[in-house]
KOLKOLKOL-326171 format. One record per residue: residue in three letters; y, z, x of N, C-alpha, C in turn. Coordinates in steps of 0.05 Angstrom, whole numbers. Each point is the difference from the previous one (the first is absolute). Layout:
N
('ALA' (Y Z X) (Y Z X) (Y Z X))
...
END
This chain:
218
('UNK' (657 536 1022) (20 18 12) (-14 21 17))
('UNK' (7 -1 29) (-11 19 17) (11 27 -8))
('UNK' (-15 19 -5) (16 28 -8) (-9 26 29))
('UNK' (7 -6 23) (-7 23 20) (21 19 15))
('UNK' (4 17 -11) (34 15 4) (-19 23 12))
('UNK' (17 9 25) (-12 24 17) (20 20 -19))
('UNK' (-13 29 1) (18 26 4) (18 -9 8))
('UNK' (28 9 -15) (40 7 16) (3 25 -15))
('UNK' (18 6 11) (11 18 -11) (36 -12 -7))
('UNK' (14 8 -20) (22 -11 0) (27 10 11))
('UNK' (20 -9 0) (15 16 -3) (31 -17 -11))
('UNK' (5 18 -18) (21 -3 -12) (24 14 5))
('UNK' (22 -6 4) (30 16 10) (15 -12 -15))
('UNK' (17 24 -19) (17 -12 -10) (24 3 4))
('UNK' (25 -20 -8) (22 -9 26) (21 8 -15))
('UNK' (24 12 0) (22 -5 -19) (23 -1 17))
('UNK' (18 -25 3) (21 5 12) (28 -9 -10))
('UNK' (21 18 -10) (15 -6 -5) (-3 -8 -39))
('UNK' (7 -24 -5) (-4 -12 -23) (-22 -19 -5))
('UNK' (-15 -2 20) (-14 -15 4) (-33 14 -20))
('UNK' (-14 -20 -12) (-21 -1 -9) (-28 17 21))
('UNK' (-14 19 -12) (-21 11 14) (-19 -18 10))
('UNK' (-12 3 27) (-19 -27 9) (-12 22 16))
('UNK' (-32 -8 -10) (-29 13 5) (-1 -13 23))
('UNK' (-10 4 18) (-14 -15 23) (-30 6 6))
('UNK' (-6 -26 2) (-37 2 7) (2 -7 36))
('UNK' (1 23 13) (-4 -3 21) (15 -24 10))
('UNK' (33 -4 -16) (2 -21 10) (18 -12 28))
('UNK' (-13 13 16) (15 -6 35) (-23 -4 17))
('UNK' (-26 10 -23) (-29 -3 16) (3 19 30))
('UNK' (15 17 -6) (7 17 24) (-32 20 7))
('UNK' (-6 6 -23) (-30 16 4) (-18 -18 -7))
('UNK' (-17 -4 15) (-28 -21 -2) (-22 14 -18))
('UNK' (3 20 -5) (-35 19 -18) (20 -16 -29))
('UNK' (16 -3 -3) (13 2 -27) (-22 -30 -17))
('UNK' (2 -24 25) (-10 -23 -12) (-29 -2 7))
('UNK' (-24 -5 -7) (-27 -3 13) (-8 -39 7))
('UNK' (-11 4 14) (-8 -34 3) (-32 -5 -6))
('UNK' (4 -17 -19) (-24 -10 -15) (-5 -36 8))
('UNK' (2 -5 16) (-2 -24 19) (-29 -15 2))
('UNK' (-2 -13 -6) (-22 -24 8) (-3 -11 32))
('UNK' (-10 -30 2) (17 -10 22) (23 11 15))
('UNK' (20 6 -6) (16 7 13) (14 29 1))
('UNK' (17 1 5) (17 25 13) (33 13 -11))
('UNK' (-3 22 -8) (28 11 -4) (10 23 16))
('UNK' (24 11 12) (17 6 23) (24 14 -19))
('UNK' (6 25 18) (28 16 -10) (16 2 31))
('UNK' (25 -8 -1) (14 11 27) (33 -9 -6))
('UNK' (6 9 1) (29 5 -3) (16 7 -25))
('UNK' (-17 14 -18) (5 -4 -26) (3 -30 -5))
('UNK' (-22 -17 0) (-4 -26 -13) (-30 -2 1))
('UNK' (-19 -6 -21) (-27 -4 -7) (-2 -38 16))
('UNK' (-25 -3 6) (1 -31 3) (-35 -2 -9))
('UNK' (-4 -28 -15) (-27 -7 -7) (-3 -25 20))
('UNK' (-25 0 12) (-11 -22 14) (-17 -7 -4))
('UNK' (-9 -31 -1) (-24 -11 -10) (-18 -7 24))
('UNK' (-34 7 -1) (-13 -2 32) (-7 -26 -6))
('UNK' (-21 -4 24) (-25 -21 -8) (-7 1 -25))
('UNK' (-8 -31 -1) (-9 -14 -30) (10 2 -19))
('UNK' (-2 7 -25) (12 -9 -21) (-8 32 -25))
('UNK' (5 9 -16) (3 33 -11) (25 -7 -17))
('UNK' (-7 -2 -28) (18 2 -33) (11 38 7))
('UNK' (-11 16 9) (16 17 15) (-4 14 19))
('UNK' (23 -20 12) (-3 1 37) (8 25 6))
('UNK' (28 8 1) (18 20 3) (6 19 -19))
('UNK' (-13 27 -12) (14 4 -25) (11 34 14))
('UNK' (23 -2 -22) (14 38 6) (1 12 -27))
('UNK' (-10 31 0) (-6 -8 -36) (6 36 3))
('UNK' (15 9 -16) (4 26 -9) (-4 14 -27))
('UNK' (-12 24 -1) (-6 0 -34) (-30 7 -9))
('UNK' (-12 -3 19) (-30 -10 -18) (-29 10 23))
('UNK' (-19 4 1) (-15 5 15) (-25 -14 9))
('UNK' (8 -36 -2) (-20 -9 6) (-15 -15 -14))
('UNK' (-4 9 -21) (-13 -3 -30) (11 -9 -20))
('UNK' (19 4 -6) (20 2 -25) (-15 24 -14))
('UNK' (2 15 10) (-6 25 -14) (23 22 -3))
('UNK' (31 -16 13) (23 14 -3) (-10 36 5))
('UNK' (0 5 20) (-13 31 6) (35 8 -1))
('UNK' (21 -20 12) (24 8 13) (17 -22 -2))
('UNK' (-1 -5 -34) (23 -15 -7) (30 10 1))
('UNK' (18 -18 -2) (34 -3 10) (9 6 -37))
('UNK' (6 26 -4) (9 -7 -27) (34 3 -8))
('UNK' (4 -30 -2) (23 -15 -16) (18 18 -16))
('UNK' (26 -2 5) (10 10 -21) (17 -16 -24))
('UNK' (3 15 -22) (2 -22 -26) (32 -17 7))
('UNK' (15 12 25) (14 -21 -2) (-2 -29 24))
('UNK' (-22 -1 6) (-6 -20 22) (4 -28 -12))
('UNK' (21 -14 15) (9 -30 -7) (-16 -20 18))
('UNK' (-7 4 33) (-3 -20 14) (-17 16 35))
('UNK' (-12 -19 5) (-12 6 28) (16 -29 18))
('UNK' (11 22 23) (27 -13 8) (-21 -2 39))
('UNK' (0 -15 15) (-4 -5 34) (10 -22 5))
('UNK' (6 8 32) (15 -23 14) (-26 -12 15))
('UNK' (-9 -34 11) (-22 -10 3) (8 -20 17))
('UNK' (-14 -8 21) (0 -21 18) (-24 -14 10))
('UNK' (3 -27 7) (-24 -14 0) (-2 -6 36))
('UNK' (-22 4 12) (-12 -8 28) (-17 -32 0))
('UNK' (-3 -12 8) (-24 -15 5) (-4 -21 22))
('UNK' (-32 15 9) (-9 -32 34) (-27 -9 -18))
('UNK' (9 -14 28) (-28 -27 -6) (-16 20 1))
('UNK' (-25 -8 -23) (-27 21 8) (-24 -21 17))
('UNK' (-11 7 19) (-21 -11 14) (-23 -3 -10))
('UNK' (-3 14 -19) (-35 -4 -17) (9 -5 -30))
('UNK' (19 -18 -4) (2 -10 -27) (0 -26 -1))
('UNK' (-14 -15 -14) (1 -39 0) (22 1 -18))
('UNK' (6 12 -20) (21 -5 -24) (-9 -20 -10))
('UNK' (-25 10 -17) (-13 -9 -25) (9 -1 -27))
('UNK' (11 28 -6) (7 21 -19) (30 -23 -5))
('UNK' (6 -1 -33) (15 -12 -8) (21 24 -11))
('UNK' (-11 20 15) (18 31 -9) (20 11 30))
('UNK' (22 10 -8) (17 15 22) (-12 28 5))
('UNK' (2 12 20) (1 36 -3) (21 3 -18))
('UNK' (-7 19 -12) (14 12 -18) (-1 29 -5))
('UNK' (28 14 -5) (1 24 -6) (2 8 -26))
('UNK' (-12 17 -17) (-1 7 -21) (12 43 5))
('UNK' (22 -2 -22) (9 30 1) (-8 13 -29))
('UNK' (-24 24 -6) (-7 3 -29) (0 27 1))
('UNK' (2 1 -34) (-6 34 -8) (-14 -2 -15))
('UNK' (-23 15 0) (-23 2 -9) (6 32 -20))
('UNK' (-8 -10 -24) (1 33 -23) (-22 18 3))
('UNK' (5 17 -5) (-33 11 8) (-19 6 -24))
('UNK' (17 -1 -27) (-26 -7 -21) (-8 -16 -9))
('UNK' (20 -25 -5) (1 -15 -10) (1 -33 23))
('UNK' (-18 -17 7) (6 -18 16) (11 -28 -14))
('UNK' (6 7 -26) (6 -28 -10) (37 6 1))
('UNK' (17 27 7) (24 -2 15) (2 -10 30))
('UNK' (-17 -1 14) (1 -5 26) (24 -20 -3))
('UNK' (21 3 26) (14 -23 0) (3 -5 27))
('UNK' (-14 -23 0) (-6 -12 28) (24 -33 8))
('UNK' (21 2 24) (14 -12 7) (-1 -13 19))
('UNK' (-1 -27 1) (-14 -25 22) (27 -19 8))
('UNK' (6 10 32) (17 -12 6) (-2 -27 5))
('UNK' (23 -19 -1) (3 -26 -8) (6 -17 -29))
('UNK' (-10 33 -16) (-2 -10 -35) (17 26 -10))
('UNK' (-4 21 3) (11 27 -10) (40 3 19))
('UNK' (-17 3 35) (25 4 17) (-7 -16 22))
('UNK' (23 -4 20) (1 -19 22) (-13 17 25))
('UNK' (-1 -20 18) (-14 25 25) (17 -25 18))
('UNK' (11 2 19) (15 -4 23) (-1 5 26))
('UNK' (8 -7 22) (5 8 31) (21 19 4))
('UNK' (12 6 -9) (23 16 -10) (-4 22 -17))
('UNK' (11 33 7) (-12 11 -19) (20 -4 -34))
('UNK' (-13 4 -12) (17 -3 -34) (-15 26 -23))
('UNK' (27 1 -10) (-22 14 -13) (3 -4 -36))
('UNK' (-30 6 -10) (-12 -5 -24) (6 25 -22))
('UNK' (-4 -10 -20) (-3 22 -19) (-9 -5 -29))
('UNK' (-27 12 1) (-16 -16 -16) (1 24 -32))
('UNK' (0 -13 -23) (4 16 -29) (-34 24 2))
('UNK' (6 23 -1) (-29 11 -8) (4 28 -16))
('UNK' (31 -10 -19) (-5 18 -26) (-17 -6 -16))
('UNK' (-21 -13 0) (-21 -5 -23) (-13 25 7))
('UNK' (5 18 20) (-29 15 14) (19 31 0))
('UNK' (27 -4 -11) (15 32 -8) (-20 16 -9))
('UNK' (8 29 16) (-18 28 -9) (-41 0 3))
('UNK' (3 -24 13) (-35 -2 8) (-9 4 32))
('UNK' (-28 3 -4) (-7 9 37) (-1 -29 9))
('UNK' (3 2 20) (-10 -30 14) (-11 2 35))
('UNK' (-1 -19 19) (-4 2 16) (18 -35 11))
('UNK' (6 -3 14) (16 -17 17) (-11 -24 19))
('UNK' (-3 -15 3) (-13 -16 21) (14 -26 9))
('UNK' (-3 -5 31) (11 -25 6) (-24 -11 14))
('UNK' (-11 -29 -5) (-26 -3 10) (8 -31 3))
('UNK' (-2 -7 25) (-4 -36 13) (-21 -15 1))
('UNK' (7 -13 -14) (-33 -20 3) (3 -21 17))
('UNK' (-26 2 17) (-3 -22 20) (-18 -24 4))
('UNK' (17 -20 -3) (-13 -31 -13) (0 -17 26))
('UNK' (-22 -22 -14) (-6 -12 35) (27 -25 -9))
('UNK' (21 12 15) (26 -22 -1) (9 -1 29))
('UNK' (-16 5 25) (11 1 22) (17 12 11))
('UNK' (4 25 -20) (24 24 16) (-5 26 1))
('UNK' (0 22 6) (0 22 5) (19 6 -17))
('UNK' (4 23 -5) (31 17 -18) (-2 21 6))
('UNK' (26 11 14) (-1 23 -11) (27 6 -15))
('UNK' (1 18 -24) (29 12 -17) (5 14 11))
('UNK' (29 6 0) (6 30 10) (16 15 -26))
('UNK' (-6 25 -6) (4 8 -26) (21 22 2))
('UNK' (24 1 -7) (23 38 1) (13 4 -20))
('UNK' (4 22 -13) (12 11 -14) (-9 -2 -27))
('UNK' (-18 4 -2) (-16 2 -21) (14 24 -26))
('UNK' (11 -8 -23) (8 14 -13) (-9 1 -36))
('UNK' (3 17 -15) (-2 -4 -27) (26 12 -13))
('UNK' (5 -35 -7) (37 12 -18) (1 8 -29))
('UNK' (13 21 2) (2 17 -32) (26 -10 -14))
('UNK' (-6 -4 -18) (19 -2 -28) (13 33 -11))
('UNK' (5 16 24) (23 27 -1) (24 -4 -17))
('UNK' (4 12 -8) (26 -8 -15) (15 11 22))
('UNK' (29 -9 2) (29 -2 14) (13 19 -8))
('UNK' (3 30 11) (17 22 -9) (30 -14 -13))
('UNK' (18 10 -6) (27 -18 -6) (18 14 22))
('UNK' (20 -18 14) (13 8 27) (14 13 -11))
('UNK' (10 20 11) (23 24 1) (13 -10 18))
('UNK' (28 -8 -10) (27 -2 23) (-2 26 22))
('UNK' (5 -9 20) (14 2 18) (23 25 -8))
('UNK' (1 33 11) (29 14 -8) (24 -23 11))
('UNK' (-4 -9 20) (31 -18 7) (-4 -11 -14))
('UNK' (-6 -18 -15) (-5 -24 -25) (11 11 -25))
('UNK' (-10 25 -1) (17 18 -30) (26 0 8))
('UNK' (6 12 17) (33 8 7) (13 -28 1))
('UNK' (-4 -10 12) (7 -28 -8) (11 -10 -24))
('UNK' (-26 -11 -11) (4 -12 -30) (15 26 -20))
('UNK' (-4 28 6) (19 18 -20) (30 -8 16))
('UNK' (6 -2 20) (29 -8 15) (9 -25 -28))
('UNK' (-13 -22 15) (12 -20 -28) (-5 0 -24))
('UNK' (-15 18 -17) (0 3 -28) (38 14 -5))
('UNK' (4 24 20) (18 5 -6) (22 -10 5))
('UNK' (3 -17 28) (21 -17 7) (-1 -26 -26))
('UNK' (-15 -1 -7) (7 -19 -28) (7 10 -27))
('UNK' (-12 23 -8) (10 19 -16) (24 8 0))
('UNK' (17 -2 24) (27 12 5) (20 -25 -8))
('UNK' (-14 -25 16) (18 -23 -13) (-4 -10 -22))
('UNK' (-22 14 -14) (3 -16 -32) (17 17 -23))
('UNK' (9 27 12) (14 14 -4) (31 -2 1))
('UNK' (2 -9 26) (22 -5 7) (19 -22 -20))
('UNK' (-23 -21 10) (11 -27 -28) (8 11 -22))
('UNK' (-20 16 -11) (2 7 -33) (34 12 -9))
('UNK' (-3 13 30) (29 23 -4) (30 -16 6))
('UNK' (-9 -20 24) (28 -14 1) (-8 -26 -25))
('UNK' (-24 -5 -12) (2 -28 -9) (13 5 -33))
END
């Protein structure tokens, strides 16, 4: 396991709207580029339009493309992401690119592949590392994933999406958005609506009046 995570800094925003469940975001519109660092091999990673993209260069690199937030390089977690105890899932939308590559024979009985992981920062036997094709799908189309990483509630971590580039005759690049971490918030309980009260008190007593009425003529 390659462990090379540059300095990030994180950022977390938390969301509340309406009845809806609180959702942290990790930079996830990729709108600010300092937020993610690129720890790349062979190849190349890109921020522009609020969407991250990994590209694989010349030859072949187990990590070609990597975007890694959290960590400084080392795994020395200088500036880990710390979790809160109600974190259910790490949620992005993901799309797949690919050309012929010119300097590949397609030897390699392996695809490029994208792997999306969180790395713990004391403990590396939590690491939970997710390999698309086996974990989630990766497509031409964007879709989006949402992978379980309550095993890692209330711990530091650091984040990474890293492409490996295999001699299979193609280039890749992912394109990565909305990168989120979904909380297990509890659901305030809805408060009607004042028109909703007035309402339903209208027919408690419009029924009240006829069950009255019966009683008195019945």
């Amino acid at each position: 396991m390659k462990k090379v995570l540059p300095v990030v800094g994180s950022i977390l925003i938390s969301l509340c709207s309406g009845f809806s469940s609180a959702v942290p975001i990790i930079n996830g519109g990729f709108d600010n580029g300092l937020a993610w660092n690129d720890a790349s091999g062979n190849g190349s990673t890109s921020i522009g339009g609020g969407v991250a993209s990994l590209t694989t260069g010349e030859g072949t690199d187990t990590f070609s493309a990597v975007l890694v937030q959290g960590d400084n390089g080392f795994f020395d977690f200088d500036d880990p992401i710390s979790l809160g105890l109600d974190v259910l899932s790490l949620s992005f939308d993901v799309r797949l690119q690919q050309v012929v590559s010119i300097d590949e024979p397609g030897f390699s009985f392996f695809t490029d592949t994208l792997s999306a992981n969180v790395y713990d920062a004391v403990d590396e036997s939590l690491d939970l590392l997710f390999l698309a094709g086996i974990d989630f799908d990766v497509t031409s189309s964007f879709s989006s994933v949402i992978l379980d990483i309550s095993s890692l509630a209330g711990r530091s971590v650091a984040f990474s999406f890293e492409l490996s580039d295999e001699d299979d005759l193609f280039d890749t690049t992912v394109f990565l958005d909305n990168v989120k971490v979904l909380t297990a918030a509890a659901l305030p309980e809805a408060v009607p609506e004042p028109g909703v009260l007035l309402l339903f008190s209208l027919a408690l007593a419009y029924l009240l009046f006829l069950r009255r009425k019966n009683s008195f003529y019945g």
